[in-house]
LODOGU-844600 format. One record per residue: residue number from 1; residue in three letters; chain; z, x, y of N, C-alpha, C, O in turn. Coordinates in nm, 2 decimals. Layout:
BEGIN
+------+-------+--------+--------+--------+--------+--------+--------+--------+--------+--------+--------+--------+--------+--------+
! donu ! rolum ! drenmi !   n.pz !   n.px !   n.py !  ca.pz !  ca.px !  ca.py !   c.pz !   c.px !   c.py !   o.pz !   o.px !   o.py !
+------+-------+--------+--------+--------+--------+--------+--------+--------+--------+--------+--------+--------+--------+--------+
!  NUM !   ala !      A !      Z !      X !      Y !      Z !      X !      Y !      Z !      X !      Y !      Z !      X !      Y !
...
+------+-------+--------+--------+--------+--------+--------+--------+--------+--------+--------+--------+--------+--------+--------+
//
This chain:
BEGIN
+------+-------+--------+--------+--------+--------+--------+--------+--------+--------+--------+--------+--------+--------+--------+
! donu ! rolum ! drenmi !   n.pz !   n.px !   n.py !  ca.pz !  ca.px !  ca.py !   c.pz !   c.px !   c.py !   o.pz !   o.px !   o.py !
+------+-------+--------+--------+--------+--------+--------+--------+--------+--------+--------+--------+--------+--------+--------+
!    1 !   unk !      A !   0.45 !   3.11 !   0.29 !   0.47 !   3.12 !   0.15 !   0.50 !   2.99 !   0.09 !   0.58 !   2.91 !   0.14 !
!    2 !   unk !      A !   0.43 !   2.97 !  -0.04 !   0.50 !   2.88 !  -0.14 !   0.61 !   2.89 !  -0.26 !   0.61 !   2.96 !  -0.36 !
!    3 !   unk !      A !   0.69 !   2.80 !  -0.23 !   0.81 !   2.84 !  -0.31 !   0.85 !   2.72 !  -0.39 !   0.89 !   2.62 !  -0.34 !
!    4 !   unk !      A !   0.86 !   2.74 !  -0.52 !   0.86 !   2.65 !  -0.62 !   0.97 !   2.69 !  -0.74 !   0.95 !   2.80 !  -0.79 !
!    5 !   unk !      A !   1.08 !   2.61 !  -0.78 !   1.18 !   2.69 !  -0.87 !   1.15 !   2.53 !  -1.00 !   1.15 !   2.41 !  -1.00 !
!    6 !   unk !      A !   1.13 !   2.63 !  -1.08 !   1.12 !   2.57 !  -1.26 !   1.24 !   2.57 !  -1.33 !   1.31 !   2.67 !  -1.35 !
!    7 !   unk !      A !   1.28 !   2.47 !  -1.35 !   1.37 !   2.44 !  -1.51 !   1.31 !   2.53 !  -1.61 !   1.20 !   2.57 !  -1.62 !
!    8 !   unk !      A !   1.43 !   2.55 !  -1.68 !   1.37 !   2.57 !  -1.84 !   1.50 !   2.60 !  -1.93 !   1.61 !   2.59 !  -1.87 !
!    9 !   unk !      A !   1.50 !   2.64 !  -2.05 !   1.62 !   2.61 !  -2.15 !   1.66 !   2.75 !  -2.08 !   1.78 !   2.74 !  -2.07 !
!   10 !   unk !      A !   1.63 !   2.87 !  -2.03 !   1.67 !   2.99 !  -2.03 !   1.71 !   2.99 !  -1.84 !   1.74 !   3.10 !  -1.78 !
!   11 !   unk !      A !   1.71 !   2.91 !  -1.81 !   1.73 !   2.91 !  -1.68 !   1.61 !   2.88 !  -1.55 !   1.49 !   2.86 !  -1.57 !
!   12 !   unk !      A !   1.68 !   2.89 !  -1.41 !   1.54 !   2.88 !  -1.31 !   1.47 !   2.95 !  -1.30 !   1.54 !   3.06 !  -1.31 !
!   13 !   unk !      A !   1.33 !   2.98 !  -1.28 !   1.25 !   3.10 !  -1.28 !   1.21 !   3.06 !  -1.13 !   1.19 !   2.94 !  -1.11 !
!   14 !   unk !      A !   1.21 !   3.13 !  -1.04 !   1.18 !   3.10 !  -0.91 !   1.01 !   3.16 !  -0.88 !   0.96 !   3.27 !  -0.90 !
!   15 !   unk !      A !   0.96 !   3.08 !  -0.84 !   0.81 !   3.14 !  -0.83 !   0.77 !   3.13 !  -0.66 !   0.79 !   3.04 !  -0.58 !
!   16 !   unk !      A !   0.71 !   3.28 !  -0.63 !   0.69 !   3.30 !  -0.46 !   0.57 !   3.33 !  -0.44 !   0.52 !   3.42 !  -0.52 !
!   17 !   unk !      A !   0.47 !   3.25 !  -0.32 !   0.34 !   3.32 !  -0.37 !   0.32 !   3.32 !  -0.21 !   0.37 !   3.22 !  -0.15 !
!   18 !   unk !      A !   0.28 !   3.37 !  -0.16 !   0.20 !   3.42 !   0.00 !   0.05 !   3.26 !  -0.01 !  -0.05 !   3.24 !  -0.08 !
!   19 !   unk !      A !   0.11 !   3.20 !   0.07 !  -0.01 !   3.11 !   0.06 !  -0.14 !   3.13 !   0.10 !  -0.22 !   3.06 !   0.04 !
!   20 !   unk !      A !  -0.17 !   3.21 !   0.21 !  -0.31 !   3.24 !   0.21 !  -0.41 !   3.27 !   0.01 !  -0.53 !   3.25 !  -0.03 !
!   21 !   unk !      A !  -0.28 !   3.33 !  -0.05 !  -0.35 !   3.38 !  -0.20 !  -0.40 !   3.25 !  -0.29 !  -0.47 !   3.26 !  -0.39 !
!   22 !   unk !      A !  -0.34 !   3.15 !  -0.25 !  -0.38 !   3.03 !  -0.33 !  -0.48 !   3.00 !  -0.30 !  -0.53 !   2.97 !  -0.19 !
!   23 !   unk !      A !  -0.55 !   2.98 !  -0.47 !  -0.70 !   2.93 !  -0.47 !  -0.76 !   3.08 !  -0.50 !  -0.87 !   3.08 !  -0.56 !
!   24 !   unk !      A !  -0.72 !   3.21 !  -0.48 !  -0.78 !   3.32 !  -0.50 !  -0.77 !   3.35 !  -0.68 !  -0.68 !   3.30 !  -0.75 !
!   25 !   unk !      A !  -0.83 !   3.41 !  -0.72 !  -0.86 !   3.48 !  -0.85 !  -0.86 !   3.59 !  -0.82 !  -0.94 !   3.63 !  -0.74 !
!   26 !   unk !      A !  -0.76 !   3.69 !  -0.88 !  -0.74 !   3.81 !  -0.88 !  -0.77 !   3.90 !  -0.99 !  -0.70 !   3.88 !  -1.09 !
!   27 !   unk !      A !  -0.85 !   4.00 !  -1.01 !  -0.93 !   4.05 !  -1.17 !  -0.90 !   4.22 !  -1.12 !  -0.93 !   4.28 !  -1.03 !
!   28 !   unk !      A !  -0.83 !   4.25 !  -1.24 !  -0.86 !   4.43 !  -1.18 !  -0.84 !   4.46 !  -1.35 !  -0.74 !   4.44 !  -1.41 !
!   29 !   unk !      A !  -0.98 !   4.51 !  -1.41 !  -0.98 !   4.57 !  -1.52 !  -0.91 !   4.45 !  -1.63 !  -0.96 !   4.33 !  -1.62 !
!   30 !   unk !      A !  -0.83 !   4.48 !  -1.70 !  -0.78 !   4.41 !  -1.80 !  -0.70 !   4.29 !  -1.75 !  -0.67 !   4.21 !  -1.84 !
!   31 !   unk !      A !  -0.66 !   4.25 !  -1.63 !  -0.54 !   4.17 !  -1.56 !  -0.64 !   4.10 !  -1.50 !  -0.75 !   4.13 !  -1.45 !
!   32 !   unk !      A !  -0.54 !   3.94 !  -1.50 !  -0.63 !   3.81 !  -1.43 !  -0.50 !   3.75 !  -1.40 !  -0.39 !   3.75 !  -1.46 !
!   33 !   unk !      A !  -0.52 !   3.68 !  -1.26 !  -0.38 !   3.62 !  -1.22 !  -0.50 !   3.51 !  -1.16 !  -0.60 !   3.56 !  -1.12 !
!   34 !   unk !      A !  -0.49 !   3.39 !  -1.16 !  -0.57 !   3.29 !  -1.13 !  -0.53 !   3.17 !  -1.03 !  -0.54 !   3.05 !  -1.06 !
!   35 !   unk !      A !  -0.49 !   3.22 !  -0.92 !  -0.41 !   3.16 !  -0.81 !  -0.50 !   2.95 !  -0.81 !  -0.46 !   2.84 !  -0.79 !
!   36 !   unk !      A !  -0.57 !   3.01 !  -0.83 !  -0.64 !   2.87 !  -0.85 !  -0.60 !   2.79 !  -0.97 !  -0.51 !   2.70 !  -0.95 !
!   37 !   unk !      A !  -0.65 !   2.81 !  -1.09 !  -0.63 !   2.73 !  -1.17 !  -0.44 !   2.71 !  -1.18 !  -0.41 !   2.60 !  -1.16 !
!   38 !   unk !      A !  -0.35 !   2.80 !  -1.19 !  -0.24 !   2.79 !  -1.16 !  -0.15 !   2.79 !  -1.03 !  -0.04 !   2.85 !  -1.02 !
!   39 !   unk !      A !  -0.24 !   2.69 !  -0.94 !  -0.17 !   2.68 !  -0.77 !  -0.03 !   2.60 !  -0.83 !   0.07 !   2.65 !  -0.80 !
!   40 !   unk !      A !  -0.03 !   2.53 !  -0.88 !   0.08 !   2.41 !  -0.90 !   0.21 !   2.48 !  -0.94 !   0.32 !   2.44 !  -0.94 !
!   41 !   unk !      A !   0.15 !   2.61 !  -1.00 !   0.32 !   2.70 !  -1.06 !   0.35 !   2.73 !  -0.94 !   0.47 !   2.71 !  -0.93 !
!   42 !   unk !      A !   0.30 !   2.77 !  -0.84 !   0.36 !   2.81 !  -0.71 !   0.39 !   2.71 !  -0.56 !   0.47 !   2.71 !  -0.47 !
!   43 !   unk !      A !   0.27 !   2.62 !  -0.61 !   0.33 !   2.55 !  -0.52 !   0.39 !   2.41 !  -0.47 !   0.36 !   2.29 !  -0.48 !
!   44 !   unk !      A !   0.54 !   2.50 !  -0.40 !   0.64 !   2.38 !  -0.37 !   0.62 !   2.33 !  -0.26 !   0.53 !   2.27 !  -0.21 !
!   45 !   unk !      A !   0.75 !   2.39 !  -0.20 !   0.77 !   2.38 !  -0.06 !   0.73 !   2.49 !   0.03 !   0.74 !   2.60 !  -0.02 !
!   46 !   unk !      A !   0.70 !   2.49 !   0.13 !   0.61 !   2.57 !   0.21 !   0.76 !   2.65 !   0.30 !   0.84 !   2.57 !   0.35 !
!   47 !   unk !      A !   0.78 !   2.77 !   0.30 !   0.92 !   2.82 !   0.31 !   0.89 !   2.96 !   0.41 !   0.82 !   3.05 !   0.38 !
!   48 !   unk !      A !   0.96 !   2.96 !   0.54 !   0.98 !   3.13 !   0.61 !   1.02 !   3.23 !   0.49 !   1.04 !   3.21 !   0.37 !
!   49 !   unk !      A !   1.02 !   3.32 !   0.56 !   1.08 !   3.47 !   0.45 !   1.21 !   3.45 !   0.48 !   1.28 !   3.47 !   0.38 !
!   50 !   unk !      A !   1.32 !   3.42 !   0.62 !   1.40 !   3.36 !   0.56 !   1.46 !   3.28 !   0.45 !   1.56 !   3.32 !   0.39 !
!   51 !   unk !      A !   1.40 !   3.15 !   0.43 !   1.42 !   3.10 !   0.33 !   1.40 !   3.08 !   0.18 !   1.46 !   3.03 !   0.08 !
!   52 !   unk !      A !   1.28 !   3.18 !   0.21 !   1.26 !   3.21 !   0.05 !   1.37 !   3.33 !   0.04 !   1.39 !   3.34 !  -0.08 !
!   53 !   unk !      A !   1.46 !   3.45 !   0.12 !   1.51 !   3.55 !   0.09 !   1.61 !   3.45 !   0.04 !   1.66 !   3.48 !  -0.07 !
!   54 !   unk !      A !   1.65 !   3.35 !   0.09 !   1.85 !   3.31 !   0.04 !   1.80 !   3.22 !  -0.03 !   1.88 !   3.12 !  -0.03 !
!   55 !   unk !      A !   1.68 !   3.17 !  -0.12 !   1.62 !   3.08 !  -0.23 !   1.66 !   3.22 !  -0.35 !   1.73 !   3.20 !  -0.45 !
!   56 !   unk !      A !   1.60 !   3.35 !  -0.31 !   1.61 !   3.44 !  -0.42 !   1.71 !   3.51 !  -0.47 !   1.72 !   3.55 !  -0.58 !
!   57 !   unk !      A !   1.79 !   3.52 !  -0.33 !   1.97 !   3.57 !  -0.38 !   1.98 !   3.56 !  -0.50 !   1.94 !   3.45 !  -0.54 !
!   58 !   unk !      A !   2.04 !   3.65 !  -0.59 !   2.13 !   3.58 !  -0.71 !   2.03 !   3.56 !  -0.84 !   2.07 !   3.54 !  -0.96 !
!   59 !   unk !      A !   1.88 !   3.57 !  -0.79 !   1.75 !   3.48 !  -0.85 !   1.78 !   3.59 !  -1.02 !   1.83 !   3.70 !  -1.02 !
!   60 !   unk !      A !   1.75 !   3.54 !  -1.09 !   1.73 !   3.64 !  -1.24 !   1.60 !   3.63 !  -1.31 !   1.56 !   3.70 !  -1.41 !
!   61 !   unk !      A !   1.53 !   3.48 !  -1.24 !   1.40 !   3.45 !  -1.31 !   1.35 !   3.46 !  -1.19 !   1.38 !   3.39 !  -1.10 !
!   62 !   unk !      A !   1.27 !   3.54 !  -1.18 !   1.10 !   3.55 !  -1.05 !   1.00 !   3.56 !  -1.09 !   0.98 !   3.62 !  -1.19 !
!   63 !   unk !      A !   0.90 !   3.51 !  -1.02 !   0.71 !   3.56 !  -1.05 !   0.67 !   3.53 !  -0.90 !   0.63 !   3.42 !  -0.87 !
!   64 !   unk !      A !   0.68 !   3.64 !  -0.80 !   0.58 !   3.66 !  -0.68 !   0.46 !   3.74 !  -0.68 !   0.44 !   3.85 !  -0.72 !
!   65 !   unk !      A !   0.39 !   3.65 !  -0.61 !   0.29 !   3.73 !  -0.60 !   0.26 !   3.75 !  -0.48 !   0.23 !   3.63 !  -0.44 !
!   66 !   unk !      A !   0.25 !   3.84 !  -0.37 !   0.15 !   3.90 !  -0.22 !   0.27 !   3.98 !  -0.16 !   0.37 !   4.02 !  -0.23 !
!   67 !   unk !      A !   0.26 !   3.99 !  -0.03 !   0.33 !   4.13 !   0.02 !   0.42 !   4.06 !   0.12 !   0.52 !   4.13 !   0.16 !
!   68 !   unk !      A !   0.41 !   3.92 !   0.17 !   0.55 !   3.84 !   0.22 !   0.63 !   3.79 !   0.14 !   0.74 !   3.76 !   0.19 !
!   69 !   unk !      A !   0.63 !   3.77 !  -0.03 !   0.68 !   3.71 !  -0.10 !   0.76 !   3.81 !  -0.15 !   0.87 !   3.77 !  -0.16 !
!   70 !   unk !      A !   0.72 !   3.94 !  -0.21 !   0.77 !   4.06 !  -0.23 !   0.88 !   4.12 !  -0.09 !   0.98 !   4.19 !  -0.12 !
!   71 !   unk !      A !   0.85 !   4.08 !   0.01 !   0.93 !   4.15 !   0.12 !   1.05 !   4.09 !   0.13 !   1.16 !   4.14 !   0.14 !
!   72 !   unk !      A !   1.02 !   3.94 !   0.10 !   1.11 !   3.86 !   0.10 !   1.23 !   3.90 !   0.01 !   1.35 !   3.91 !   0.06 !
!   73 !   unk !      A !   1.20 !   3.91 !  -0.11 !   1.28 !   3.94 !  -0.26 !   1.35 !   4.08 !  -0.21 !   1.47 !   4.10 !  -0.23 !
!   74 !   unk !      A !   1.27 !   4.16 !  -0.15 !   1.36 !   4.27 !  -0.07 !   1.46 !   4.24 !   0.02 !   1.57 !   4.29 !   0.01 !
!   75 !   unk !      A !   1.42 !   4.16 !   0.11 !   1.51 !   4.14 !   0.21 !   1.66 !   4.02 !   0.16 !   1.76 !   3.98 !   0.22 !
!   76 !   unk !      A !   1.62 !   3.99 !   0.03 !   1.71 !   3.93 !  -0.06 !   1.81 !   4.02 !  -0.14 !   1.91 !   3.97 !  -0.21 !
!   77 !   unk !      A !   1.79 !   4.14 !  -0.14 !   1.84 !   4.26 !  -0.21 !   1.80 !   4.30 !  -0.36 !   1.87 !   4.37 !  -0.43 !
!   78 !   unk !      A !   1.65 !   4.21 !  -0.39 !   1.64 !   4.26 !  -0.51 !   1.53 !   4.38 !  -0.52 !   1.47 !   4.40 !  -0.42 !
!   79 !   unk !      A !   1.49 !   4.44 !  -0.63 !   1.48 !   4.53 !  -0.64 !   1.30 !   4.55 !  -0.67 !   1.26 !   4.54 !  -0.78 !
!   80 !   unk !      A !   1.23 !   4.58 !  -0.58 !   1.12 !   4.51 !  -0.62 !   1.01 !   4.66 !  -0.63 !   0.90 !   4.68 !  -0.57 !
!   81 !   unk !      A !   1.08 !   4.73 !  -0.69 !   0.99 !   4.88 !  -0.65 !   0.93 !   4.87 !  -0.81 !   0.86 !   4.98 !  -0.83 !
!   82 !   unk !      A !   0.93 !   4.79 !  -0.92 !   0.84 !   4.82 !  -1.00 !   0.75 !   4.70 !  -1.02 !   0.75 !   4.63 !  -1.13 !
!   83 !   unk !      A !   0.67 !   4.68 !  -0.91 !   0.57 !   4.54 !  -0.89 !   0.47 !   4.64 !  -0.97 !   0.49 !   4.75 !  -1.03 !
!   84 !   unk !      A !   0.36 !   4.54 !  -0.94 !   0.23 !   4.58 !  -1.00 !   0.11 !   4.54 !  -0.88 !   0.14 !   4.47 !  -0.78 !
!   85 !   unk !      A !  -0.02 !   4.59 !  -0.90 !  -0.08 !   4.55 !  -0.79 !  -0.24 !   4.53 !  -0.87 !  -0.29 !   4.62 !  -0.94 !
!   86 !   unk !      A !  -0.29 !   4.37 !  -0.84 !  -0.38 !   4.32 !  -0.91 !  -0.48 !   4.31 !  -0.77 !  -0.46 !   4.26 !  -0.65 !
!   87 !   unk !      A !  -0.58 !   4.36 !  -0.82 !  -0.73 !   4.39 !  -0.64 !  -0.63 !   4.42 !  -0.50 !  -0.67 !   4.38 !  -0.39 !
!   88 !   unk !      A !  -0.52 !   4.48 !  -0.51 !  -0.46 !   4.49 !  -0.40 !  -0.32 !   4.41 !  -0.34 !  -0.25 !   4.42 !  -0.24 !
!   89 !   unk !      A !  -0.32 !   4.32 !  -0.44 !  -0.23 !   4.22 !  -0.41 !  -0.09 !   4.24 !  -0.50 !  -0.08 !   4.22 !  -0.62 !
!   90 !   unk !      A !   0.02 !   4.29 !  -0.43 !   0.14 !   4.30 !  -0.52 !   0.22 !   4.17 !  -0.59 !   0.23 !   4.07 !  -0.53 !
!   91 !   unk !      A !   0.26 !   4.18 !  -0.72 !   0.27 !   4.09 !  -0.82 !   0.40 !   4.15 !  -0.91 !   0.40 !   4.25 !  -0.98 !
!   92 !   unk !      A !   0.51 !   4.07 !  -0.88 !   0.62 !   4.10 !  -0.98 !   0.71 !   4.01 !  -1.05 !   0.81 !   3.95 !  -1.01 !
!   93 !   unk !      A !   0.66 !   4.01 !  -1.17 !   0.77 !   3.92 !  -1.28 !   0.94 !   3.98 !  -1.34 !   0.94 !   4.09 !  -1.38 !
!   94 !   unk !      A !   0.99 !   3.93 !  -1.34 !   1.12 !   3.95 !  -1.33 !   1.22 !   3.85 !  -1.42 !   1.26 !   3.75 !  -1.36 !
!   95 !   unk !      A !   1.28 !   3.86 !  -1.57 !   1.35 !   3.77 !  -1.63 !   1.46 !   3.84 !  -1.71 !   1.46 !   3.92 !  -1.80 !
!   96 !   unk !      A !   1.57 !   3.76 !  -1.65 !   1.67 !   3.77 !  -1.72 !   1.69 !   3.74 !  -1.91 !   1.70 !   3.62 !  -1.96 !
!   97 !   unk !      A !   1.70 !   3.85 !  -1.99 !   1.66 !   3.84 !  -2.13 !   1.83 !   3.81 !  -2.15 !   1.87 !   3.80 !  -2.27 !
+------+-------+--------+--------+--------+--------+--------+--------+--------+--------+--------+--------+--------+--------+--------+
//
């Protein structure tokens, strides 16, 4: 997995992506997630599901995308039962308002 955490005025948004998915374009009906043109939002550092779980502890900004990055966020204690699933691939954004 790649793991990459963003600045911003509202806080870190932690971004988790299953690396085999990068470079893929994902299209199901109305939804486009574009692992390619947007590799660089996800990718950081190259991280186990340990390390991405104690990266996410605590996390209030997320965007993972695939089913180790999601497991991870579980095995972190967060709550990840209202993902979404784009050609098969689960996808969950997550921000603290």
């Amino acid at each position: 997995m790649y793991l990459r955490i963003h600045s911003s005025p509202q806080g870190e948004v932690i971004a988790l992506c299953d690396a085999e998915l990068i470079g893929r374009k994902l299209a199901q009906g109305n939804l486009l997630l574009d692992l390619g043109k947007y590799a660089d939002f996800y990718m950081g550092e190259k991280v186990t599901v340990a390390s991405a779980a104690k990266a996410l502890k605590g996390a209030v900004n997320i965007n993972l995308v695939g089913k180790k990055s999601l497991s991870a966020a579980a095995k972190a204690g967060l709550d990840v039962s209202h993902s979404i699933s784009i050609s098969g691939v689960p996808h969950l954004q997550a921000y603290k308002i």
